[in-house]
C-alpha positions as CSV (number, residue, x, y, z in Angstrom):
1,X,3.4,18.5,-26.1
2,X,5.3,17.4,-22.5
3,X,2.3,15.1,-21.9
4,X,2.0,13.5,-25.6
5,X,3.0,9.7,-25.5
6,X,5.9,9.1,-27.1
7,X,6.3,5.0,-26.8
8,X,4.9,2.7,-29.1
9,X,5.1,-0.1,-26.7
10,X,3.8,1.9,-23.3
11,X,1.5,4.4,-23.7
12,X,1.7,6.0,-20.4
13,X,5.3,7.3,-21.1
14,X,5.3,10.6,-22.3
15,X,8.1,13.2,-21.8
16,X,6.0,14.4,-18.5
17,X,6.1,10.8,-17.3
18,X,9.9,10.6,-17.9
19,X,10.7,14.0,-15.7
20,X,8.4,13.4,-12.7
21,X,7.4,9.9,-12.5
22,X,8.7,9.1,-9.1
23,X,10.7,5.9,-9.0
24,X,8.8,2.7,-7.9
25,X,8.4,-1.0,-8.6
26,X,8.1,-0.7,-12.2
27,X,9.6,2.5,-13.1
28,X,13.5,3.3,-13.2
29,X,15.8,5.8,-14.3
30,X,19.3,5.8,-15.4
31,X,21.3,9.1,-16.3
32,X,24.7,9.7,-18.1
33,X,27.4,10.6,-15.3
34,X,25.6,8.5,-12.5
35,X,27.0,5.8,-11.0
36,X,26.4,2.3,-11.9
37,X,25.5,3.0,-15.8
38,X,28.3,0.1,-17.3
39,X,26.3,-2.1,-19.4
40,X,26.3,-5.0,-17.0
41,X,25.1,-2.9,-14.3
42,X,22.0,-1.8,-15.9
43,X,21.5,-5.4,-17.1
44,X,21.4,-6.1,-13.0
45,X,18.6,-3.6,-13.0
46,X,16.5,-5.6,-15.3
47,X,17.3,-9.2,-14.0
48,X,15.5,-7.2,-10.8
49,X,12.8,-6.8,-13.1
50,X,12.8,-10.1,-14.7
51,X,12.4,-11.5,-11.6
52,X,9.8,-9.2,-9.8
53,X,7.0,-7.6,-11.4
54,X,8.5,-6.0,-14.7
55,X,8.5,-2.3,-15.3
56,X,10.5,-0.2,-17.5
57,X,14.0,1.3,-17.2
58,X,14.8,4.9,-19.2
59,X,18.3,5.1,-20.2
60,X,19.4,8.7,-20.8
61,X,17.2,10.8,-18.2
62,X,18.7,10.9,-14.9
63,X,17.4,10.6,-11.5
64,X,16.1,14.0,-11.3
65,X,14.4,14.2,-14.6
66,X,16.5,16.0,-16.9
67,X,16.2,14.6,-20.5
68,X,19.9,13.7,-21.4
69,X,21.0,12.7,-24.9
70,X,22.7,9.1,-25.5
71,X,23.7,10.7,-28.9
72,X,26.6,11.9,-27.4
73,X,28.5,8.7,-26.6
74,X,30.0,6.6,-29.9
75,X,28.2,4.0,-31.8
76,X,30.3,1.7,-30.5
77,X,29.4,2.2,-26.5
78,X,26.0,2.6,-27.8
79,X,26.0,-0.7,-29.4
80,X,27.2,-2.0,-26.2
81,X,24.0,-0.9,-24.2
82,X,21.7,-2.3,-27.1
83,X,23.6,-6.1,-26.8
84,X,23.3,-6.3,-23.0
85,X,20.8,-8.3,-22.5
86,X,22.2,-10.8,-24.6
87,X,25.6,-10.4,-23.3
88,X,24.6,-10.2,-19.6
89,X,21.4,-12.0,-19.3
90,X,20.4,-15.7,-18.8
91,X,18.4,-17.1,-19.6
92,X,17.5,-15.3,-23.0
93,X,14.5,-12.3,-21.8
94,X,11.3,-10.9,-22.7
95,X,13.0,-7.1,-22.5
96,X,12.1,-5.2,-25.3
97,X,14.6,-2.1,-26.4
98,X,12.9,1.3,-27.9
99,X,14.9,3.8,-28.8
100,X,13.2,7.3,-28.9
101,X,13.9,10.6,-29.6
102,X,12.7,13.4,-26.9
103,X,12.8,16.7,-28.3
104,X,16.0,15.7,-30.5
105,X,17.3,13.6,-27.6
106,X,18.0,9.9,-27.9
107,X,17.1,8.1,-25.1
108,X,16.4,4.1,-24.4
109,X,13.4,2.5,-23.0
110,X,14.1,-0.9,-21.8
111,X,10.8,-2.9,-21.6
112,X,10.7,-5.7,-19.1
113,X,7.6,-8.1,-18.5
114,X,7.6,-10.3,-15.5
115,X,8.1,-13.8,-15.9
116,X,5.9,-16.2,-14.3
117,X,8.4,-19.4,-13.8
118,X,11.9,-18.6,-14.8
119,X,14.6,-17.1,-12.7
120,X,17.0,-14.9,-14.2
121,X,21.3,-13.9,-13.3
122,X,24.1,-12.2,-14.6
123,X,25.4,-14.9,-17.3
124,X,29.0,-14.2,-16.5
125,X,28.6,-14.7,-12.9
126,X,25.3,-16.2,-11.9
127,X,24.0,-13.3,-9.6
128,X,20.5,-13.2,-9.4
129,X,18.8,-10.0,-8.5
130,X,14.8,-8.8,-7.9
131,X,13.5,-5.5,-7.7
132,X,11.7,-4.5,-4.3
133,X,10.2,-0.9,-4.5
134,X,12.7,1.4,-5.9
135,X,15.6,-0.6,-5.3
136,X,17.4,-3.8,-6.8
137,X,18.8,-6.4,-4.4
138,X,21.5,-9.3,-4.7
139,X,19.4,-12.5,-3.2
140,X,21.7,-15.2,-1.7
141,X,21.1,-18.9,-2.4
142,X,18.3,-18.7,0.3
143,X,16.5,-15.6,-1.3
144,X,16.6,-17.7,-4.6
145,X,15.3,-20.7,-3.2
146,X,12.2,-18.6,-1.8
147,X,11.8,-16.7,-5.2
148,X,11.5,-20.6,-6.8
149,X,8.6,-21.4,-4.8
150,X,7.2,-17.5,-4.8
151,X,6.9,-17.7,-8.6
152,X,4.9,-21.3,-8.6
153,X,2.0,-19.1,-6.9
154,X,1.5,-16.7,-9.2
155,X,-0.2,-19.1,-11.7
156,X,-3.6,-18.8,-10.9
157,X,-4.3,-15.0,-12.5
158,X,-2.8,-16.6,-15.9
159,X,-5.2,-19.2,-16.5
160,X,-7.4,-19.1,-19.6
161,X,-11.7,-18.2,-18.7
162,X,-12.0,-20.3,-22.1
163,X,-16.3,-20.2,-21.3
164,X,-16.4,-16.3,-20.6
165,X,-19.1,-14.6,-21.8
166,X,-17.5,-11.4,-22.9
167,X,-21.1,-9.9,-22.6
168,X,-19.9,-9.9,-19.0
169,X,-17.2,-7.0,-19.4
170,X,-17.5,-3.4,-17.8
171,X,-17.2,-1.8,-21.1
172,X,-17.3,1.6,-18.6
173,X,-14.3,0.6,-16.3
174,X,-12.4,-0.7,-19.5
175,X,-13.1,2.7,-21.4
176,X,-11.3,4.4,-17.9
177,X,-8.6,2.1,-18.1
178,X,-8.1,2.9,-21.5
179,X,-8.1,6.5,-21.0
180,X,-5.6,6.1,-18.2
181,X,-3.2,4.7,-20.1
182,X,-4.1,7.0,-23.4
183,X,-4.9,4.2,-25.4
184,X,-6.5,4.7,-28.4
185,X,-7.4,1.1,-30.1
186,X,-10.0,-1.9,-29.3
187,X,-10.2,-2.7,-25.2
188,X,-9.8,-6.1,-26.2
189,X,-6.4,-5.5,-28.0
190,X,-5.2,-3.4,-24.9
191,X,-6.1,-6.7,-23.2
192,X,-4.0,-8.3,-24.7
193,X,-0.7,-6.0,-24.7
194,X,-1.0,-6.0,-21.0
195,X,-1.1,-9.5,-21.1
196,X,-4.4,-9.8,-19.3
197,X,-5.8,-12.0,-22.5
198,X,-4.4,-13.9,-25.6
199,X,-5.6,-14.0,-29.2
200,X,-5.4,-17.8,-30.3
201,X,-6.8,-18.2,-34.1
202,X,-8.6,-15.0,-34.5
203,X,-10.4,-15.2,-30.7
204,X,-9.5,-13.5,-28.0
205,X,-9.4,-15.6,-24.9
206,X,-9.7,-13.6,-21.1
207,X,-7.4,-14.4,-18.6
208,X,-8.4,-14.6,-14.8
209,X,-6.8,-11.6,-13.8
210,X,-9.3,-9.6,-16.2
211,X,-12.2,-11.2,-14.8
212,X,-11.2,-9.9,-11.6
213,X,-10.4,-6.4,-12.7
214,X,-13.0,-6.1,-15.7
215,X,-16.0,-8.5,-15.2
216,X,-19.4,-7.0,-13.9
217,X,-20.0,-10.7,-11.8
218,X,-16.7,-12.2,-11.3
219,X,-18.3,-14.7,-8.8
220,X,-19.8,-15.9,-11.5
221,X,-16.5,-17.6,-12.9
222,X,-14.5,-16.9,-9.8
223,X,-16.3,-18.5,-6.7
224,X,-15.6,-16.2,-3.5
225,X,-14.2,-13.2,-5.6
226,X,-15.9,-11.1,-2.9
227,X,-15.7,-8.7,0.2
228,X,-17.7,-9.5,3.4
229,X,-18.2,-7.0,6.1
230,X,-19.2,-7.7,9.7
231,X,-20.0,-5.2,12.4
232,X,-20.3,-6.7,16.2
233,X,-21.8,-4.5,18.9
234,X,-18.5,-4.8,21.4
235,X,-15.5,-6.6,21.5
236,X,-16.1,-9.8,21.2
237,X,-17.4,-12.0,18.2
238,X,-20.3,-13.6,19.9
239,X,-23.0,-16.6,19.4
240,X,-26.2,-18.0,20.0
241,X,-28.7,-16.2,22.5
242,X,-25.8,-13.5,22.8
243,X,-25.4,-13.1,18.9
244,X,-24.3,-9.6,18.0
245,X,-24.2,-9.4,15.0
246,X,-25.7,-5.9,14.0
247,X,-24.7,-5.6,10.4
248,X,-23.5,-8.1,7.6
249,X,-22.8,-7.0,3.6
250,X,-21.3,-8.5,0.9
251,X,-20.0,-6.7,-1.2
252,X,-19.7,-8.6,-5.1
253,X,-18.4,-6.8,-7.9
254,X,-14.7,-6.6,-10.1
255,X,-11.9,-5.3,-7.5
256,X,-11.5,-1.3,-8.9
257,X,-15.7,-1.4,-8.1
258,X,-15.3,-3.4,-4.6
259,X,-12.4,-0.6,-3.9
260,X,-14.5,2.3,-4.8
261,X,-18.0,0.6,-2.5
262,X,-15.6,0.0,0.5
263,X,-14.3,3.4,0.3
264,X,-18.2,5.1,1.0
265,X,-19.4,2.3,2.5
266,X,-16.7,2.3,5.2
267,X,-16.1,6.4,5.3
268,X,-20.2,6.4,6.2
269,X,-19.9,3.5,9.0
270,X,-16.9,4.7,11.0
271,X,-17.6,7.2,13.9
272,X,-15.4,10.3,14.7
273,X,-13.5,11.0,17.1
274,X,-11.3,14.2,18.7
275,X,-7.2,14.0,18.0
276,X,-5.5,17.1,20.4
277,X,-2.5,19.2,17.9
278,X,0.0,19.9,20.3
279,X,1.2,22.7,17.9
280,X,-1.8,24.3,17.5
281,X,-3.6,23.5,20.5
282,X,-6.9,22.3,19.0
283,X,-8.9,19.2,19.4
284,X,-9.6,17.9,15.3
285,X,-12.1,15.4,14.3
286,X,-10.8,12.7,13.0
287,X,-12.3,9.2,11.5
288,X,-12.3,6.1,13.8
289,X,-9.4,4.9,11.7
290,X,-7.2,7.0,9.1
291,X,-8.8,6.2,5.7
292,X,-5.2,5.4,4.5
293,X,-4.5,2.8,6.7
294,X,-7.7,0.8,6.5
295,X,-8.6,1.5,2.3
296,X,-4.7,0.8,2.1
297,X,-5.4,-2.4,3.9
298,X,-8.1,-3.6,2.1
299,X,-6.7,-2.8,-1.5
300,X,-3.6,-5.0,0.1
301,X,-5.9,-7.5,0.9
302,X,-7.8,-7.9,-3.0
303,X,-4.5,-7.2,-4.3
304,X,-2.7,-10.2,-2.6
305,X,-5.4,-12.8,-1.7
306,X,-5.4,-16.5,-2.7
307,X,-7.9,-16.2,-5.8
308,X,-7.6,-20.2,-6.4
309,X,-8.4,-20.9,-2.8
310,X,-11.9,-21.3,-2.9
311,X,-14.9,-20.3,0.1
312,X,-13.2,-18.1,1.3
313,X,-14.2,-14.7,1.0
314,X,-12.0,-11.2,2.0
315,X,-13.9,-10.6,6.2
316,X,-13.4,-6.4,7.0
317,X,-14.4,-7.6,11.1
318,X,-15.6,-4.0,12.6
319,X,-15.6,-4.3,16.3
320,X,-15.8,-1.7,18.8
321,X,-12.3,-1.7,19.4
322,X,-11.0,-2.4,16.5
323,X,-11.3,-3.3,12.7
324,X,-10.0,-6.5,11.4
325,X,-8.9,-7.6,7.5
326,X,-8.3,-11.2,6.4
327,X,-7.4,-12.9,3.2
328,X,-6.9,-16.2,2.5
329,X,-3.2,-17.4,1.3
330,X,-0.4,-17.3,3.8
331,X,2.7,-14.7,2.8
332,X,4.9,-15.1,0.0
333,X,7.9,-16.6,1.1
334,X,10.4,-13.7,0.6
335,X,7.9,-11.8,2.8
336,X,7.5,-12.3,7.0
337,X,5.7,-10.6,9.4
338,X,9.1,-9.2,10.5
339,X,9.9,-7.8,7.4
340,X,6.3,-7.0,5.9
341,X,7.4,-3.3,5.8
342,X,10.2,-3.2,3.7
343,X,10.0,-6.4,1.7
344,X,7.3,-7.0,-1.4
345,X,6.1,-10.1,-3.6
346,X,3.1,-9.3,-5.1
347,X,0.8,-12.7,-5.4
348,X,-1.2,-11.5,-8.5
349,X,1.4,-8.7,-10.4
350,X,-1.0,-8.6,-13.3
351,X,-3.6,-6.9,-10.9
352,X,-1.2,-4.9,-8.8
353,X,-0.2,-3.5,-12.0
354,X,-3.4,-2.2,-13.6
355,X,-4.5,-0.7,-9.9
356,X,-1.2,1.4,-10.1
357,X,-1.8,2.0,-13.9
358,X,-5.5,3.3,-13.2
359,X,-4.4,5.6,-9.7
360,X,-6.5,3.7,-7.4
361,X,-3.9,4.0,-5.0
362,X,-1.1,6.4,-5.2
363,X,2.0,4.0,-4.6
364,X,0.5,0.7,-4.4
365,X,4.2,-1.0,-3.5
366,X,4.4,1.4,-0.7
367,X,1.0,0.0,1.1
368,X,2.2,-1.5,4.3
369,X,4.6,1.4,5.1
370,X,1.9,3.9,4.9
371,X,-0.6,2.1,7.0
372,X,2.1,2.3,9.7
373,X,2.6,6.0,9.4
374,X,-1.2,7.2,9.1
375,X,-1.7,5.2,12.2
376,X,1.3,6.6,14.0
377,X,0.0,10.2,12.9
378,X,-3.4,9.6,14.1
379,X,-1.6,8.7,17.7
380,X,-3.6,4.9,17.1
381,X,-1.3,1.7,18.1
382,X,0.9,0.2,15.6
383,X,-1.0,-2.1,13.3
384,X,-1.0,-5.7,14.0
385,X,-0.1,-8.5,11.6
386,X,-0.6,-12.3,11.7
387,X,-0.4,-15.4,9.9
388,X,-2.9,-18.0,11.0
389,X,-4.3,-21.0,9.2
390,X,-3.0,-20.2,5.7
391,X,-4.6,-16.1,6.3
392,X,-3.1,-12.9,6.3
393,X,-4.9,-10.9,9.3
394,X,-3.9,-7.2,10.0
395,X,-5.9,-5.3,12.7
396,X,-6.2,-2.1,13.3
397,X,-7.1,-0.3,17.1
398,X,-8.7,2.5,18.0
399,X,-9.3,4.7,20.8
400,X,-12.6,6.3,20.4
401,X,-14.4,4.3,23.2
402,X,-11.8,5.4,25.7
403,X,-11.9,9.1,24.4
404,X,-15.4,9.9,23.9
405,X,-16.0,8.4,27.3
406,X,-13.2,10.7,28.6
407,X,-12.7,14.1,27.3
408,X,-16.3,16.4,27.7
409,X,-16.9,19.5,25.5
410,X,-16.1,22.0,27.9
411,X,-12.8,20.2,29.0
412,X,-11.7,20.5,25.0
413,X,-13.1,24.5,25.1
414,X,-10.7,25.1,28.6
415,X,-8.0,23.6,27.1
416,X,-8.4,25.3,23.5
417,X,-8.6,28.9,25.2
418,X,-5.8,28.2,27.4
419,X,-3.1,26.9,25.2
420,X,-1.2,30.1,24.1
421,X,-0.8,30.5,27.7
422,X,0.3,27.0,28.7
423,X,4.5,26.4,29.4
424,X,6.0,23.4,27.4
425,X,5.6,21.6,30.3
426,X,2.1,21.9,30.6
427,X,1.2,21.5,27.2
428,X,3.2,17.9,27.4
429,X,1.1,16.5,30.7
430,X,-2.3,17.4,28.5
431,X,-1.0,15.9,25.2
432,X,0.2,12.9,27.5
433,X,-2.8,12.2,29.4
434,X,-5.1,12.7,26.2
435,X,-3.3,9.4,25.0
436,X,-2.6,7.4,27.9
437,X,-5.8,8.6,29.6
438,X,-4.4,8.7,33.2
439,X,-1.2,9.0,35.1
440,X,0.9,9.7,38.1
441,X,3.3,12.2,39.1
442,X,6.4,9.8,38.9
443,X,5.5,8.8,34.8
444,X,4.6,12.5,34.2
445,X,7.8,14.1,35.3
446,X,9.6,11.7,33.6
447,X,7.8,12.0,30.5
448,X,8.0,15.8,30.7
449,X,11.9,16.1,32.0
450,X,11.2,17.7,35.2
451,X,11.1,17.3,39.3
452,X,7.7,16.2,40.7
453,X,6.8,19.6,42.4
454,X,7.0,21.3,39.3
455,X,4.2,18.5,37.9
456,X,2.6,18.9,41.2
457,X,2.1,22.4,40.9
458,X,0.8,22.7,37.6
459,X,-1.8,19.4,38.3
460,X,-2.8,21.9,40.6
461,X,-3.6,24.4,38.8
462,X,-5.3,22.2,36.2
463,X,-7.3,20.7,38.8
464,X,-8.6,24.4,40.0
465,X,-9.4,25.0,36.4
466,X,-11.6,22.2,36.0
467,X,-9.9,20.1,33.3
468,X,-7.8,17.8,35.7
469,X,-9.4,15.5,38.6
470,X,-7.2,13.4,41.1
471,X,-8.7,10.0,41.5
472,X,-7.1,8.8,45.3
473,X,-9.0,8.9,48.7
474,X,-5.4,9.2,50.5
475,X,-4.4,12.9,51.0
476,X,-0.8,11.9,50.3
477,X,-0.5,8.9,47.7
478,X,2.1,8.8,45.4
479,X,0.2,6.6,43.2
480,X,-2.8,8.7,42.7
481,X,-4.0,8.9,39.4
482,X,-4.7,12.2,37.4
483,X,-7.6,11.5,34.8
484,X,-9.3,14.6,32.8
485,X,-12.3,15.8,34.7
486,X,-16.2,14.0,34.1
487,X,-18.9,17.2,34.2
């Protein structure tokens, strides 16, 4: 069977896995005929490993799935693929080589695990590399430097619970995690291959990390190991006789639970609003916020957090106008606001990884990117990042105070009936004054391409058909403003 594991070591490789796995952080393929297959070049690959968040690297299926067969070269170049990391790689690594046999077909599965301290290069020429997404990049002496201090913070998910109570586990959400990785034996034993918790003299011992992910009360080791959400009536965080505060939760539970509360919580607590498609000429509903860019946002936030900084709890601040996240730690080093898109450290790997692993989001190492683009899609403003005080803070805007004021039902039904018969032209002014709410002439010709009698004209018509109102008390005034009409 496609979908029948077929490693001893990872149980979420099957063939299926192998063919259609798309590339990420911890998932790489390397086919025969490709470029960049020499020995030392797949030993770059998993120093980028070594040094970010581990992964594995199949040898003998290439990048568009096909199962290839590394029978087919000599024992000899074979022999130099199973040396490499001994030949290439300094200091000596935890990569683990499986060779296995698809349908007949030798392939190898090069197992890395993260490090938590070392750095790693090429031993014949010192180049250290780190995996970021699905690609591997050469870090100059500054980019080492910063990985240095990036690993020292990593620490804190690592440490022993040596007083747990294991009464305390979610033998349900284990039992799910075990499923999702088809793993047969003792939770307690998967544990401990994902290096979530050691066995020292018979005992198994829990590591931080699992108390986050596993533990019915992680507060209960983990002060602040929580989610606090805020809703102010306006704009403005308010206090004493003008308080508005008109809702406060906390939300306590182990971070798979806290992700699936938010998720209803927030879905029943955010308002709708109407988005015009300029293709189809029909006002949607949509959510307040895209539910990618703020459960993205949040599962960022418990992914990356400060665990070991203590009273300080993740705030979700709902305002009117918009919705603000904040964690406590400041960025990883190798990460700036500038670069926040494209560039990735994860603070706790060990919990990125099982989130991934379980499918609580679909690309966890693409998070940032996609809050960008379900924003842009939803015609919000770009999201807003900041590092204040040793936080994170990213805020999200909306526009459903300025929209629900503006367009009225029968304004959306004229324009809906219309649009069919509408000229490009037209159909750009609505779509432009449904998201910048109000405009001249001038910016409306230029936005559309055209001379200002042509605008004119159809402003005209719009007016005539009730949808359009001119806001000027001048009969000529070339700054008049054109606003959809108020019934």
């Amino acid at each position: 069977m496609s979908n029948q594991n077929i490693s001893d070591i990872n149980t979420l490789i099957t063939e299926d896995y192998l063919r259609t796995k798309k590339e990420n952080q911890y998932f790489e393929r390397k086919g025969l005929g490709e470029k960049e297959i020499k020995p030392g070049k797949i030993a770059e690959e998993l120093i980028g490993m070594l040094n970010a968040d581990g992964g594995v690297l199949a040898f003998g299926v290439s990048d568009s799935g096909v199962i290839q067969d590394l029978g087919s070269l000599d024992e000899q170049e074979l022999n130099k693929y199973r040396s490499l990391c001994f030949d290439f790689i300094h200091p000596a690594s935890n990569v683990k080589l499986e060779e296995v046999l698809v349908r007949g077909n030798l392939i190898f599965l090069f197992h890395v695990e993260q490090e938590l301290e070392r750095i790693f290069s090429r031993k014949d020429n010192e180049n250290v590399f780190i995996r970021v997404l699905d690609t591997n990049r050469k870090l100059d002496r500054e980019g080492v430097r910063k990985l240095e201090y990036d690993k020292t913070i990593r620490r804190f998910e690592e440490e022993l619970v040596n007083d747990f109570d294991f009464e305390d586990l979610d033998e349900g959400l284990l039992e799910e995690y075990k499923q999702k990785l088809n793993y047969k034996g003792d939770s307690l034993d998967l544990l401990t291959k994902r290096y979530l918790a050691i066995k020292k003299d018979g005992n198994y011992v829990i590591k931080n990390a699992s108390v986050l992910l596993f533990s019915k009360d992680p507060e209960k080791y983990i002060p602040s190991a929580s989610v606090r959400y805020i809703r102010y009536e306006g704009t403005e965080a308010l206090s004493g006789v003008e308080h508005n505060v008109v809702k406060d939760e906390r939300f306590e539970n182990n971070i798979p639970t806290l992700i699936n509360d938010l998720k209803a919580f927030l879905r029943a607590s955010f308002r709708d609003y109407h988005f015009l498609d300029i293709d189809e000429g029909k006002f949607k509903k949509v959510p307040e916020y895209p539910e990618e860019a703020w459960l993205e946002g949040i599962v960022n936030a418990l992914c990356h957090r400060s665990y070991n900084v203590q009273g300080s709890s993740i705030y979700i601040k709902h305002f009117d106008d918009r919705l603000e996240i904040s964690n406590s730690g400041p960025l990883p080093a190798q990460v700036t606001i500038q670069n926040i898109k494209s560039e990735r450290f994860a603070r706790n790997p060990r919990i990125a990884r099982v989130l991934e692993d379980m499918g609580y989001v679909r690309q966890l190492n693409e998070g940032v990117s996609r809050i960008y683009e379900s924003m842009e899609k939803s015609m919000l403003s770009r999201p807003e990042y900041k590092e204040e005080n040793g936080n994170v803070y990213l805020t999200l805007r909306n526009k459903i105070s300025e929209h629900s004021k503006t367009i009225h039902d029968s304004v959306i039904k004229a324009i809906e009936k219309n649009w069919k018969g509408y000229s490009e032209t037209q159909k750009k002014i609505l779509d432009y004054l449904f998201i910048g709410q109000s405009a001249t002439k001038e910016v409306l010709a230029n936005h559309c391409g055209t001379h200002k009698n042509t605008i004119a004209r159809n402003l005209n018509q719009f007016i005539e058909e009730e949808i359009l109102e001119r806001k000027s008390e001048k009969q000529r005034d070339a700054e008049a403003l054109y606003t959809f009409k108020k019934h």
